[in-house]
N, C-alpha and C positions, 0 to 999 in steps of 0.2 A: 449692648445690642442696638445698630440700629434702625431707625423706620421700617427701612425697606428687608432686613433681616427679619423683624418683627412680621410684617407683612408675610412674606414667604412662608415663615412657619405657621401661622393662624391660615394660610388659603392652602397648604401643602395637601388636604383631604379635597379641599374641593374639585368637583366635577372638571380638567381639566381642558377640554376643547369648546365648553361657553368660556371657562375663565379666559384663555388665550383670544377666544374671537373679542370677548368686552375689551380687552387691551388693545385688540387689532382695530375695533372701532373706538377706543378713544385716541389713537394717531388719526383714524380716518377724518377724527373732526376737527383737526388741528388743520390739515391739509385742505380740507372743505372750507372752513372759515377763509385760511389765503386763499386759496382760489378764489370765492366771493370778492374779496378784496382787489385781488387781480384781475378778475374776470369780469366785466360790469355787465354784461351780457344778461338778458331778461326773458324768462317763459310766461308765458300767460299773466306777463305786471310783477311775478316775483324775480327775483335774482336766480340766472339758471342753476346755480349749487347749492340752493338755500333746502331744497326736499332731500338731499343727499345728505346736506349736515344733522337735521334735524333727524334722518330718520338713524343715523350711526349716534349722536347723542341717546338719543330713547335705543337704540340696540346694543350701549355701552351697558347702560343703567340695565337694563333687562336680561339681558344674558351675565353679568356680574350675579343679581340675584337669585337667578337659576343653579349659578356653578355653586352657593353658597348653598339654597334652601335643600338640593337633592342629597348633600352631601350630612346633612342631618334628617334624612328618611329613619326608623326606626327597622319597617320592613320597606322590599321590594327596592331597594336600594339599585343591585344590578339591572335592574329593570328601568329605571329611573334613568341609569345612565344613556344606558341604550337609548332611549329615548328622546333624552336631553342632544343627542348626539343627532339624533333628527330635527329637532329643533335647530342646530346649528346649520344644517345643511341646504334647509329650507328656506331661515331667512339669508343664506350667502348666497343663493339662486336669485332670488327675489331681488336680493339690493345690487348683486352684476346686473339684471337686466336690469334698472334703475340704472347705471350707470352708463352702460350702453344707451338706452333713449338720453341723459343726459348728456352725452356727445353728441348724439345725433340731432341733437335741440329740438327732441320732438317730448310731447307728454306721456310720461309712465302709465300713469293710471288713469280708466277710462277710456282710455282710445281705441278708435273702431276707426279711424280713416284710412287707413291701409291695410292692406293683407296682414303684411310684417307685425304693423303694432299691434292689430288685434291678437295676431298669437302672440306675441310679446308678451301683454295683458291678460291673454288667458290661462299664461303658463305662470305669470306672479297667482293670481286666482288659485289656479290649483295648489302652488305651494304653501300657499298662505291658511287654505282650506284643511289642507294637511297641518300645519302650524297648532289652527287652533284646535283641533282633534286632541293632541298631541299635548299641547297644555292644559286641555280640559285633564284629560287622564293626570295629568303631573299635578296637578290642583286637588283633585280627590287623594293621590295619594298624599298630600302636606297636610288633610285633613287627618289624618291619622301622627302626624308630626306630637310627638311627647319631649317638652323642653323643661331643664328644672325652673325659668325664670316663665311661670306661665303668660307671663303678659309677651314676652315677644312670640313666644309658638301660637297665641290666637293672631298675635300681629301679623304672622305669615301666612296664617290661614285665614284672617277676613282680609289681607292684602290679596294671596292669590284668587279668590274669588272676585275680590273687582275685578284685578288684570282678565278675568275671561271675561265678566261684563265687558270692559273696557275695549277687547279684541271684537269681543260680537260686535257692540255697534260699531263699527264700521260696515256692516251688512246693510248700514241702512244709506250709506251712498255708494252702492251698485245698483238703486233702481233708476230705471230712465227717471229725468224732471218732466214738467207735461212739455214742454217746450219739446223735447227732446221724444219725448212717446207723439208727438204732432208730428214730426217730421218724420218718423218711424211708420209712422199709419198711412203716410202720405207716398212715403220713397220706397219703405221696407229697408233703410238703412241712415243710420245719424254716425257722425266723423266722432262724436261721443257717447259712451252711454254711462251716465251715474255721472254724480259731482258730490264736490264737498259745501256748498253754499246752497243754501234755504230761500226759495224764493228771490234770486237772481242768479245769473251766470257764473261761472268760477273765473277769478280773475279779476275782478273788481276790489277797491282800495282794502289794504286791511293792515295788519299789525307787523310793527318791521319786523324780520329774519323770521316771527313765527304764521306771518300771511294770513292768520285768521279774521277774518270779514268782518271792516267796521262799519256794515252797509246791512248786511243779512244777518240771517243765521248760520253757523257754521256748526257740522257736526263732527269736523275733527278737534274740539274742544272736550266734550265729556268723552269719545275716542281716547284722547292723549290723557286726561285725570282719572279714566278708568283704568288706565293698561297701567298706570305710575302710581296706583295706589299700593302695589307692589313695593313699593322702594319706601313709598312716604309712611306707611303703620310699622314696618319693622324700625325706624330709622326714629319714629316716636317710642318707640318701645326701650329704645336702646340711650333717646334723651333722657326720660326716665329716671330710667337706670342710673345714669350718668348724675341727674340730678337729685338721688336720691342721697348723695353724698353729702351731700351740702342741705338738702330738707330731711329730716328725718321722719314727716310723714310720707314721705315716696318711700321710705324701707320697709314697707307694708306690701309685700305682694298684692293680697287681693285690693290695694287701691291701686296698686299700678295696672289691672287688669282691667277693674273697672272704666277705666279713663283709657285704655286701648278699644275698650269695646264699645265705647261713648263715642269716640274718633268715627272709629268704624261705619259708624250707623250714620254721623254726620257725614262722613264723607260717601255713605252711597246716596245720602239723601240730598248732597251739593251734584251729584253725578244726576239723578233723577231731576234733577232743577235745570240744568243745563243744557240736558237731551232734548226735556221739553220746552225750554225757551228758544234754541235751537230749530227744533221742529216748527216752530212759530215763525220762522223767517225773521227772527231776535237776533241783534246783534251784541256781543258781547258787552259793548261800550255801549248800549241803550238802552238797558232795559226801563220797561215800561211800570205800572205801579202794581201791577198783581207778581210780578214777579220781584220788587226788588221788598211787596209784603211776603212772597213765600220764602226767600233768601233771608229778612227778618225772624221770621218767624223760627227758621230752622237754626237760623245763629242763635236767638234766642233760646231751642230748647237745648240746644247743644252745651252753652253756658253755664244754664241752670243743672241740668245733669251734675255738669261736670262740678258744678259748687256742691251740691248736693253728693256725691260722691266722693269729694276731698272731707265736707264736713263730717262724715258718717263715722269714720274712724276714731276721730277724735271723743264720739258724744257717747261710741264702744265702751274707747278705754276708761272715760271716768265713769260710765257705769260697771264694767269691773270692777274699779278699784271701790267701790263703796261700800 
């Protein structure tokens, strides 16, 4: 049998119009990338295709895991589908108009300077707002998700719970900046309202092809780690697994769980480090010494947990055997 036979038969249950759209968006980032390449062309200091690729990368990853996670519902299954099915329709609204401002070389998100883009923007707004309804519901239903390998069924269920952190913060760049609430007070109208950059303008130096600010804060950083905690606990869950072959104390369910649920916790607490380093008008590449003790600190209990939680097993069995 091969790969791609193998393949077919392990996704033949999944949810099949996000599986199709995640394949639709990983051609789209093939196409995105040459165009970048071809295209030298620049929005606000980034490359004008770079928000198109980025956002079909994260719409590959995310609607794969959707077509996969609904497809082992225990209940509510048809429901899920349906669902799922508005999920696809919402972000393929969302990323055409994306693509439309991306011809038009005008900015997606954010813009008030014309008629046009504000409704443009405020009809991503409402799909997006739809979106995350729509996940939250799919999210409590994975909380009922019963898997015989318990460490990946909590993986998807403390993963989909980030993805809706992850989706909420972005709520927090749709408020005006004071710059922008000054000019608002003064005009009753700014060409923008909302940014992704903390205590400077958006658009200034930041990190290649992912643009994030090496000057400010940027809040599309724990944005993108919360929405991809989704892919990242299953995907541990599943190393695991894999590595339990070769260790034979990873053949121990509950230490593979416990080390899913260690993860978990470190990573909403690298997500909460981030928001708030961010919120500080912190640049990803500077942080300062109270943040790179809380990043210590947190690598630190994460570590120990997790020693502590491999040793446990072990100090079990020879007291059984005695």
């Amino acid at each position: 049998m091969t790969i791609l036979t193998d393949l077919r038969e392990r996704t033949r249950t999944w949810h099949r119009g996000s599986y199709r759209l995640a394949q639709a968006f990983a051609v789209i980032t093939v196409l995105c990338a040459l165009a970048m390449l071809i295209d030298q062309r620049t929005l606000n200091g980034a490359p004008l295709w770079a928000k198109l690729f980025k956002f079909a990368v994260s719409a590959a990853l995310y609607f794969f895991t959707w077509s996969w996670l609904v497809s082992l519902l225990p209940r509510f299954r048809r429901t899920a589908y349906w669902l799922t099915n508005v999920l696809v329709v919402c972000f393929s609204i969302e990323y055409a108009l994306m693509v439309v401002q991306t011809i038009r070389v005008r900015a997606s998100h954010f813009n008030n300077e014309t008629p046009l883009d504000a409704t443009i923007f405020a009809v991503m707004a409402g799909t997006i707002a739809v979106l995350w309804v729509v996940n939250l519901v799919l999210t409590i239903a994975v909380l009922f998700l019963r898997l015989p390998d318990r460490a990946t069924a909590w993986a998807a269920k403390i993963g989909a719970i980030l993805g809706v952190l992850g989706l909420s913060l972005a709520t927090l760049m749709t408020s005006p900046t004071p710059d922008q609430q000054a000019i608002l007070d003064a005009t009753g109208q700014s060409a923008m309202v909302g940014a992704h950059t903390v205590g400077l303008p958006d658009g200034g130096p930041g990190l290649p092809i992912l643009g994030w600010s090496t000057v400010g804060g940027d809040l599309r950083i724990p944005h993108f780690l919360g929405l991809h905690g989704l892919q990242v606990l299953p995907l541990l869950a599943l190393a695991l697994g894999v590595l339990a072959a070769r260790y034979p104390r990873l053949r121990d369910d509950v230490l593979r769980l416990r080390l899913v649920v260690i993860a978990g916790v470190g990573y909403a607490g690298l997500l909460a480090l981030l928001t708030w380093q961010a919120l500080r008008g912190q640049s990803i590449v500077a942080p300062d010494s109270q943040t790179l003790t809380a990043f210590a600190l947190l690598g630190a209990g994460v570590a120990v947990s997790g020693l502590i939680a491999i040793g446990r097993p072990a100090r079990e069995l020879e007291a059984s055997s005695r």
